[in-house]
C-alpha positions, -999 to 999 in steps of 0.1 A, spaced: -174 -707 -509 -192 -691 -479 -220 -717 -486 -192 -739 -477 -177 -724 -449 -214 -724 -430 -217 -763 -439 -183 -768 -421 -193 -748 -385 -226 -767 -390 -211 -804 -389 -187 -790 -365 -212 -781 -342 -233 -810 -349 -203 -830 -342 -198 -816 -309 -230 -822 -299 -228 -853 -309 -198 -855 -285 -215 -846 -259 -249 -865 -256 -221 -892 -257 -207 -887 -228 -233 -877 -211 -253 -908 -216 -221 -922 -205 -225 -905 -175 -242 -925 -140 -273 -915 -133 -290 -895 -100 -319 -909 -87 -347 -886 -89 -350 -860 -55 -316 -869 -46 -307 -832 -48 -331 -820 -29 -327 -846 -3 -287 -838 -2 -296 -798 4 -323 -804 30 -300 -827 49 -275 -803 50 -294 -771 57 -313 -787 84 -277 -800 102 -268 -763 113 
């Protein structure tokens, strides 16, 4: 039965996972330096 139990969690986590690779593929994309560019711009405004 506890051979059972850990095969449950395991899809469960799995599925999860799944989950969220979904949505984050779903998710727009940044273009590249855009970060880095949005912090500069800002520190370099005071």
């Amino acid at each position: 039965i506890r051979f059972l139990e850990e095969r449950v969690k395991t899809y469960r986590r799995l599925k999860v996972l799944r989950e969220i690779h979904e949505a984050l593929e779903a998710h727009p994309r940044v273009p590249s330096g855009l970060a880095a560019k949005l912090v500069r711009e800002d520190r370099d405004s005071h």
